[in-house]
ZASE-237188 format. One line per 5 residues: number of its first residue (from 1); their letters; for each residue x, y, z of C-alpha. Coordinates in nm, 4 decimals, decimal comma. Layout:
N
NUM) A) X/Y/Z ~ ...
% end
This chain:
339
1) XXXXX) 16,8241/-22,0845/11,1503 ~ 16,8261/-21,7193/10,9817 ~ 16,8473/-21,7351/10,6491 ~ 17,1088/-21,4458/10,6466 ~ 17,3498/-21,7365/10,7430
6) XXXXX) 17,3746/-21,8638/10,4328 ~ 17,5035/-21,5520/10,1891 ~ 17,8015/-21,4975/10,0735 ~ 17,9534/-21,2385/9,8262 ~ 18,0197/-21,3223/9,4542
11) XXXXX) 18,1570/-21,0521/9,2364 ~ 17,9530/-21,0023/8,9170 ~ 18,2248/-21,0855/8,6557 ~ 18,2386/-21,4495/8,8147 ~ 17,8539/-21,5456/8,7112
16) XXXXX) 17,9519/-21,7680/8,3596 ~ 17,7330/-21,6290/8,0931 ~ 17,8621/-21,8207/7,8287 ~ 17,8857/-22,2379/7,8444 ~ 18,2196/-22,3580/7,7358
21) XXXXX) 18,2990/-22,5456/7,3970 ~ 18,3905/-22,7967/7,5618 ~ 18,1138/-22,9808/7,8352 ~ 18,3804/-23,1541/7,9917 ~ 18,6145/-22,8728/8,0324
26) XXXXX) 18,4850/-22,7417/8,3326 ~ 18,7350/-22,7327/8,6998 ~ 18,5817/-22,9101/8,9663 ~ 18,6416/-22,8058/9,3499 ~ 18,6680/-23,1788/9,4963
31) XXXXX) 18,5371/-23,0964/9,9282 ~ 18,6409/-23,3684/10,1329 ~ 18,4153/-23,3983/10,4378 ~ 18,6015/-23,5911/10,6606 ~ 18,8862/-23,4456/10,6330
36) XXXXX) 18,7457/-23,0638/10,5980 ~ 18,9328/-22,9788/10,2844 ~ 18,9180/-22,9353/9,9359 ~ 19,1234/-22,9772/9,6374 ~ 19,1061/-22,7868/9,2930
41) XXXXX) 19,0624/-23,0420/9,0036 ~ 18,8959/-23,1060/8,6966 ~ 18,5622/-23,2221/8,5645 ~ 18,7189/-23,4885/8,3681 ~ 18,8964/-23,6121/8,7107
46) XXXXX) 18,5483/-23,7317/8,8121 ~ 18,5943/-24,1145/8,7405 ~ 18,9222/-24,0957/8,9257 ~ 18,6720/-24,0598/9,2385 ~ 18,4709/-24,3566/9,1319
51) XXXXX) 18,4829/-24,7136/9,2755 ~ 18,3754/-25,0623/9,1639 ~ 18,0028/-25,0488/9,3156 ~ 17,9457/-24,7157/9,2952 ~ 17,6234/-24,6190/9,1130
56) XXXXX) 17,6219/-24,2399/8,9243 ~ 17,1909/-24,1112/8,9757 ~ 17,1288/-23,8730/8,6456 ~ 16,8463/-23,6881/8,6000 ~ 16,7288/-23,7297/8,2577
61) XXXXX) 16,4593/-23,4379/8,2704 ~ 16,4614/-23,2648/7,8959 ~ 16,4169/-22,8365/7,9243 ~ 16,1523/-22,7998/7,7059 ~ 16,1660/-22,4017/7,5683
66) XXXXX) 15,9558/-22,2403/7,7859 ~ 15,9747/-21,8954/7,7467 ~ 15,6688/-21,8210/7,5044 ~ 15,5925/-21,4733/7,3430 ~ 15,2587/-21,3962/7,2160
71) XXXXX) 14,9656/-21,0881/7,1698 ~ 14,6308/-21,0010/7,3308 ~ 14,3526/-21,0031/7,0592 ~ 14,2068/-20,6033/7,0121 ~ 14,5562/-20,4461/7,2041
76) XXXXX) 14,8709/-20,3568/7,0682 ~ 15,2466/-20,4876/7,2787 ~ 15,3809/-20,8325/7,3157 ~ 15,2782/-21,0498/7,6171 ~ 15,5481/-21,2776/7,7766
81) XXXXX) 15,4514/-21,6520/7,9375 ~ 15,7391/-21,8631/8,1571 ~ 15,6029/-22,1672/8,1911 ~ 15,6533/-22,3413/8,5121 ~ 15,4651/-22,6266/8,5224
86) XXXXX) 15,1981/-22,8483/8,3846 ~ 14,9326/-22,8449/8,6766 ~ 14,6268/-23,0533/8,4789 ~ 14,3907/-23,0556/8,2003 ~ 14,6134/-23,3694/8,0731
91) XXXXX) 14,9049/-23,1400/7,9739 ~ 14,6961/-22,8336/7,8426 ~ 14,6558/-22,6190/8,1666 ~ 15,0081/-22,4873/8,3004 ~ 15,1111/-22,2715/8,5905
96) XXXXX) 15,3470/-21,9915/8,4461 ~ 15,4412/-21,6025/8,5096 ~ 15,3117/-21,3888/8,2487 ~ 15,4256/-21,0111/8,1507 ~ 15,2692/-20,7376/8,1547
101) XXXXX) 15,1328/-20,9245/8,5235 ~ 14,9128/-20,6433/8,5964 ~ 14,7197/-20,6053/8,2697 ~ 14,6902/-21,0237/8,2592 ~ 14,3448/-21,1125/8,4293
106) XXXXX) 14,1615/-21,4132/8,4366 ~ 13,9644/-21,4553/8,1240 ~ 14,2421/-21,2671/7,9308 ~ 14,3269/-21,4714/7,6090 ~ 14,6731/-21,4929/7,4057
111) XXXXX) 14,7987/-21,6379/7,0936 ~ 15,0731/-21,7243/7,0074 ~ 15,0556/-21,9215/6,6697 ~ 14,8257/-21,9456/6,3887 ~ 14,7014/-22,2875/6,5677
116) XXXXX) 14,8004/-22,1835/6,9337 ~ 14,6320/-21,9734/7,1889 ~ 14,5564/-21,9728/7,5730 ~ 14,3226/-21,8913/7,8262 ~ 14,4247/-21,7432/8,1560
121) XXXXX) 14,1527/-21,9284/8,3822 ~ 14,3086/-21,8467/8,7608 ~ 14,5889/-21,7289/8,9740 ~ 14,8351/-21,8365/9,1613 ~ 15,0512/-21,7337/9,4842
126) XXXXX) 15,3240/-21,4556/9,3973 ~ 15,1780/-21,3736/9,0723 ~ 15,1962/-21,6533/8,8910 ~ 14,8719/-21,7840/8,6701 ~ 14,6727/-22,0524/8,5417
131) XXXXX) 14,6949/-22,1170/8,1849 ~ 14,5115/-22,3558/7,9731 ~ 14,6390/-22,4104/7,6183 ~ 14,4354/-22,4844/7,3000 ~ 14,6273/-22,6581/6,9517
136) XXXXX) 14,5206/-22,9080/6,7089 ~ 14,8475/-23,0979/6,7990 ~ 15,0756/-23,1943/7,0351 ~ 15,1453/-22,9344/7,3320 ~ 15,5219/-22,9668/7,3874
141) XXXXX) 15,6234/-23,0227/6,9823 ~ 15,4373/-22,6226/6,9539 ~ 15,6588/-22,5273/7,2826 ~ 15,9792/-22,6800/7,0500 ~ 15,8143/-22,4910/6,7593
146) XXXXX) 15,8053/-22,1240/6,8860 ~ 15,9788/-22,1070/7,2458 ~ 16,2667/-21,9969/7,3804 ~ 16,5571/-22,1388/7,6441 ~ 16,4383/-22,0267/7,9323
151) XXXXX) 16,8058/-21,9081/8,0880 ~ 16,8105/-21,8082/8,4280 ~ 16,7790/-21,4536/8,5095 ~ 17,1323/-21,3872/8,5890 ~ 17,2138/-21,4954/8,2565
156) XXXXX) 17,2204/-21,1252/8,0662 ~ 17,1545/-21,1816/7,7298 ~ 16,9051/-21,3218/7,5297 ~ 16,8961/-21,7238/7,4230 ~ 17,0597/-21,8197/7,0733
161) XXXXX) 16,9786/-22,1519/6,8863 ~ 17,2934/-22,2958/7,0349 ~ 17,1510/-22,2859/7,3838 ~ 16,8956/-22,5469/7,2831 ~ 17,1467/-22,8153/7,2603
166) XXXXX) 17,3893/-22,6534/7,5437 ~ 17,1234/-22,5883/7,7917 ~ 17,0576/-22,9705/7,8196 ~ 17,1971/-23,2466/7,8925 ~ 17,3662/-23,5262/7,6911
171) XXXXX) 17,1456/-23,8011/7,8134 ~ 16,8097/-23,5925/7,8175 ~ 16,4943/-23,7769/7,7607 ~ 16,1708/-23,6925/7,9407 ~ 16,0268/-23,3370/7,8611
176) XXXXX) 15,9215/-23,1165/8,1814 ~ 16,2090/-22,9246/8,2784 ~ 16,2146/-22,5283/8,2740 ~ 16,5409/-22,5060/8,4274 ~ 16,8519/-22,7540/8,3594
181) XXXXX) 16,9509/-23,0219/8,5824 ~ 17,2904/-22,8057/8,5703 ~ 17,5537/-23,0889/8,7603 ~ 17,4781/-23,2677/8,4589 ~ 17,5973/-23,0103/8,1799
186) XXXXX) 17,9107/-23,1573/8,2468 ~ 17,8681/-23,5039/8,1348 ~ 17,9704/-23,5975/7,7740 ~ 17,9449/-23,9749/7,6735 ~ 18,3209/-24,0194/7,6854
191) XXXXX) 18,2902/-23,9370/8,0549 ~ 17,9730/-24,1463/8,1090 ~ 18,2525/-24,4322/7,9347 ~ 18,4535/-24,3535/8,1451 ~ 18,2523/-24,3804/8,4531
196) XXXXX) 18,1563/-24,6965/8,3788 ~ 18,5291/-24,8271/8,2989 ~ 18,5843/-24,7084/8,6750 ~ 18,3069/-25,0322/8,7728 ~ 18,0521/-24,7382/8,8384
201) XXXXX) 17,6931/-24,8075/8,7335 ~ 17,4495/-24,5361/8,6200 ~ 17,1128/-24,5066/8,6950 ~ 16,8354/-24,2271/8,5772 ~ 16,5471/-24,0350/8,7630
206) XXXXX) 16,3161/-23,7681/8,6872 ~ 16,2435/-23,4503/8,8143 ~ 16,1136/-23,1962/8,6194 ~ 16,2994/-22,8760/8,7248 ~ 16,0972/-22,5874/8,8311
211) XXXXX) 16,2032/-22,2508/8,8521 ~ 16,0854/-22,2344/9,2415 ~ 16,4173/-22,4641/9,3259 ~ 16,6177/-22,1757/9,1889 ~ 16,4544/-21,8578/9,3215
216) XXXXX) 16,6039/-21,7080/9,6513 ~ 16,3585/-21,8203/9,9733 ~ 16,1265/-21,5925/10,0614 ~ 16,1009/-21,6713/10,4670 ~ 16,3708/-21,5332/10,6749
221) XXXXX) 16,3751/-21,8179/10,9020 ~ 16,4215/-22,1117/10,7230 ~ 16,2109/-22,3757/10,9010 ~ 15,9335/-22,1527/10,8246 ~ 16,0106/-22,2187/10,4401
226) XXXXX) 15,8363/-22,3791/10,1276 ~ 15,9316/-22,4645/9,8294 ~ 15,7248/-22,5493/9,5445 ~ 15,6054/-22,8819/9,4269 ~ 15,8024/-23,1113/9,1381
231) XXXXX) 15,7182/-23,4293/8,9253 ~ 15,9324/-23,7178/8,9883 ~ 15,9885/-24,0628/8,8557 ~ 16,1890/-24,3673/8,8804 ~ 16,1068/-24,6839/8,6700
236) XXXXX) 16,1800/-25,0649/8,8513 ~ 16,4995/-25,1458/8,6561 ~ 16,6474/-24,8032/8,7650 ~ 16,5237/-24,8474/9,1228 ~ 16,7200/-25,2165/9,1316
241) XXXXX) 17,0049/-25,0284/9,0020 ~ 17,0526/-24,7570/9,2774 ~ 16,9233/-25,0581/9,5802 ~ 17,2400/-25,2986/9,4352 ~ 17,4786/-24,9777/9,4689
246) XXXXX) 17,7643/-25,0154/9,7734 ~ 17,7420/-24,5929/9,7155 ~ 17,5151/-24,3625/9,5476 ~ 17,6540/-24,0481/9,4004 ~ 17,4248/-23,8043/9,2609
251) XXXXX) 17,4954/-23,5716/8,9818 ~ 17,2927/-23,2601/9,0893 ~ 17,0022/-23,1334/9,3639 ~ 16,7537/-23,2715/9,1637 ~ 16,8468/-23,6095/9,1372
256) XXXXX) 16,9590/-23,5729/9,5565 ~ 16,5891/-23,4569/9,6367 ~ 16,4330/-23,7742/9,4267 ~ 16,6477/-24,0145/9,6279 ~ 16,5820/-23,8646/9,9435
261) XXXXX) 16,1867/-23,8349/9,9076 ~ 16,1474/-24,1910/9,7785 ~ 16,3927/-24,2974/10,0846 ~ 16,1310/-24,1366/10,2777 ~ 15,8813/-24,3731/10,2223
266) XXXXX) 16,0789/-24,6670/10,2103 ~ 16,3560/-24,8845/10,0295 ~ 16,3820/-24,7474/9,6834 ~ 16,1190/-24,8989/9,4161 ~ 15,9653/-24,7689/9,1237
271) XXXXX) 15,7408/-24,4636/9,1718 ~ 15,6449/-24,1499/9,0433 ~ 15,4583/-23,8425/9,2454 ~ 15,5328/-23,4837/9,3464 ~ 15,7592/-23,3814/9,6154
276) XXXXX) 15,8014/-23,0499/9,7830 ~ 16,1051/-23,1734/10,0008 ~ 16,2905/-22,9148/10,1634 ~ 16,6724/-23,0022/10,2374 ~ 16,8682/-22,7801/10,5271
281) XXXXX) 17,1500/-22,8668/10,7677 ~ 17,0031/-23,0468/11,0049 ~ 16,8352/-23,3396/10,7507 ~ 16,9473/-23,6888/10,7778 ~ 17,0797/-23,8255/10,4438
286) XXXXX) 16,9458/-24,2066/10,4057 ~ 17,1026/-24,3300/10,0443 ~ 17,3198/-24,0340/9,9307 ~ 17,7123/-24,0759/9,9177 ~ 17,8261/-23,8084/9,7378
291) XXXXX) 17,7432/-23,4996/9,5357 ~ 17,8065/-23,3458/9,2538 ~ 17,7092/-22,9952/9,2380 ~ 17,7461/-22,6819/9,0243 ~ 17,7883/-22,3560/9,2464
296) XXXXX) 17,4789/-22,1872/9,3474 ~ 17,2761/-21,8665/9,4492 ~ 17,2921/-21,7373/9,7965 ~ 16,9842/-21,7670/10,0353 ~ 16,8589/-22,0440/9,8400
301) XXXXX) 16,7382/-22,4009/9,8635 ~ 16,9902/-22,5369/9,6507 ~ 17,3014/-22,3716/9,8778 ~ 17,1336/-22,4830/10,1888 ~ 17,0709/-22,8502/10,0676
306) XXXXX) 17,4670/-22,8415/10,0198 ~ 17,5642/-22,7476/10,3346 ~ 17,3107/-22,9876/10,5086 ~ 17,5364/-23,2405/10,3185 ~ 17,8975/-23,1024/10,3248
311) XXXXX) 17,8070/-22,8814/10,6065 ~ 17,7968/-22,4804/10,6487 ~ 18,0927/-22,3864/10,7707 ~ 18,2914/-22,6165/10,5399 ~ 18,0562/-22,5459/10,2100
316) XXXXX) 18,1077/-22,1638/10,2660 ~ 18,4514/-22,2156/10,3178 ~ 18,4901/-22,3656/10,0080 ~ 18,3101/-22,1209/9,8363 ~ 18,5041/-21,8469/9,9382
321) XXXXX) 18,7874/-22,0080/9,8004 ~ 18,6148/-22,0506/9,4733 ~ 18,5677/-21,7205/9,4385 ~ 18,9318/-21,5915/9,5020 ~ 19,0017/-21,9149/9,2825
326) XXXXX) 18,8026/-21,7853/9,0133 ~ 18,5829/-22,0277/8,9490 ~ 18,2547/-21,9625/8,7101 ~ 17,9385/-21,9797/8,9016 ~ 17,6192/-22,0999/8,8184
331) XXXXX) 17,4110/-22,2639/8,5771 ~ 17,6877/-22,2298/8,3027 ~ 17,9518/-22,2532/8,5510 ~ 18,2051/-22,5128/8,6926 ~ 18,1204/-22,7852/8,9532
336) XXXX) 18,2039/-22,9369/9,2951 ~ 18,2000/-23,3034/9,3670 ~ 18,1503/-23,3496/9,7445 ~ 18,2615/-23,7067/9,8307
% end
C-alpha cells in the first residue's frame, strides 16, 4: 500500500486549538460498519451505544510536562528538551529532541534548575538524543516543577496553566505520557456513571504515549514502516475484567494497540513490556469491538490503524463528511465512536 492513499484535505480553521469548557461537550460522528454509514451525534450519546457486558478499556497514562527549557553553561540563548521517553538509568536517562539540534553534541551539559541539570551522553535516529538527568529528588515531581504541556505542534500557541488539567484525562494515574491519550479527553465522571448505569464495565491499561504515534510516517510504502517503541501495562484484576467482557470497546489508539499486542501473545493476563505494533488495513482484530477515536493526522499511524478497523474507503468517507460537517479535528477536537 502507498502511503499517499491515506491523505485527505483538512482546511486549517478546522484544527481545534482551544479544548472546550465543557469535556463532554464534544459531537461524536457514530460509523456503522456493517451497514457503511454514519450518523452525527454527541459525546454524551456514548452510553446510549453501550450494552450489559460490554467492557469500556481506558488508558490511564498521566502527560507528565515535558517540554523543558534550560541554558548551556559558558554560552548565552535558551536550549529546548521534548522529552520522549525514559530509555534507562532507572528513570534518569531519557530519549528527547533538543533545540538548537545542531549546536547539542554529546558531552554537551544543560541546566535547568538550581538542583537540575543533564548530560547529553548519545544520539539517536532522526535527531533525537540521549539524555541523562542529575537532581537530589525525584525526576518527574522537577518535570511537574518547571515543564511545560507538551501540545502538539499543530496546536499554535503556547501552553497556559489550564492545559495542565485539560490536556489530561479525568481518570489519569501513571506518569509517562508526552502526548494525551486524546479519545479519552472526553470522559467526565458523570459519563464514566453513566457508562456503568448502561451494565458496561471499565477496565484500565497503560501506554505511555510517545510522540512517534503522532508524527506523519516516514516510508512511502507502508509495509516498509516503523514506528517507535511504547511502555505498556495491564495489572491481573484489569486483565479478568476485559477476558469476562461479551465486547471490548476501547477509548483511543493507545488503549487498541495494548489489547492487540497482549492478544498477540495469548489470552489477556497481566503484563507489562514495550510494543512497537504497527496497525494497517489488512490486520486481524482479535479482542477489539469498537472504537472510540478522536480525528487524526493524515499519512499517519493513527489514521491507518482506523481504517484497518472501520476500513479505508468507509473511514475516509466519513471524514470527508466531517469536514464539510465542521467538525474540530485533533487532539482538542471532537470524536468518532466506530461500533
Amino acid at each position: 500500500m502507498d502511503l499517499a492513499e491515506f491523505d485527505f484535505d483538512l482546511p486549517e480553521e478546522r484544527i481545534a486549538q482551544e479544548p472546550l469548557a465543557d469535556r463532554a461537550a464534544s459531537r461524536m460522528l457514530v460509523v456503522h460498519r456493517a451497514e457503511q454509514r454514519w450518523e452525527d451525534r454527541a459525546f454524551r450519546d456514548l452510553p446510549a451505544y453501550l450494552r450489559e457486558g460490554d467492557c469500556l478499556v481506558l488508558n490511564d497514562s498521566r502527560v507528565i510536562p515535558a517540554r523543558l527549557h534550560g541554558t548551556r553553561p559558558g554560552h548565552n540563548g535558551e536550549v529546548e528538551v521534548l522529552l520522549l521517553r525514559a530509555c534507562g538509568g532507572q528513570g534518569r536517562e531519557w530519549t528527547a529532541l533538543v533545540r538548537p539540534g545542531r549546536k547539542l553534541g554529546v558531552g554537551e551539559r544543560i541546566r535547568f534548575a538550581d538542583n537540575l541539570e543533564a548530560t547529553i551522553t548519545g544520539r539517536a535516529e532522526f535527531g533525537e538524543r540521549t539524555i541523562r538527568f542529575e537532581t537530589d529528588g525525584d525526576l518527574l515531581e522537577a518535570f511537574e516543577k518547571i515543564g511545560h504541556v507538551p501540545l502538539p505542534p499543530y496546536i499554535k500557541r503556547g501552553d497556559r496553566d489550564a492545559d495542565r488539567e485539560r490536556y489530561q484525562t479525568v481518570f489519569a494515574r501513571e506518569r509517562g505520557s508526552v502526548a494525551a491519550p486524546t479519545a479519552g479527553l472526553h470522559f467526565t465522571p458523570e459519563i464514566l456513571g453513566a457508562c456503568r448505569a448502561r451494565g458496561a464495565d471499565i477496565a484500565y491499561v497503560t501506554l505511555h504515549v510517545g510522540l512517534g504515534t503522532f508524527q506523519p510516517l516516514r516510508e512511502e510504502r507502508v509495509e516498509r514502516a516503523k514506528l517507535h517503541s511504547e511502555s505498556y501495562r495491564i495489572t491481573q484484576e484489569n486483565a479478568e475484567r476485559m477476558r469476562a467482557a461479551k465486547r471490548l470497546v476501547c477509548a483511543g489508539t493507545t488503549s487498541v494497540r495494548t489489547l492487540e499486542s497482549a492478544l498477540q501473545r495469548g489470552p489477556l493476563q497481566a503484563e507489562s513490556g514495550e510494543t512497537d505494533i504497527f496497525i494497517y488495513p489488512g490486520f486481524q482484530f482479535r479482542g477489539v469491538g469498537a472504537m472510540l477515536t478522536n480525528f487524526h493526522l493524515p499519512r499517519t499511524s493513527l489514521l491507518l490503524l482506523v481504517c484497518a478497523f472501520a476500513g479505508t474507503a468507509l473511514t475516509l468517507a466519513a471524514y470527508r463528511h466531517a469536514v464539510e460537517a465542521q467538525y474540530r479535528f485533533y487532539s482538542y477536537g471532537d470524536c468518532m465512536l466506530i461500533v
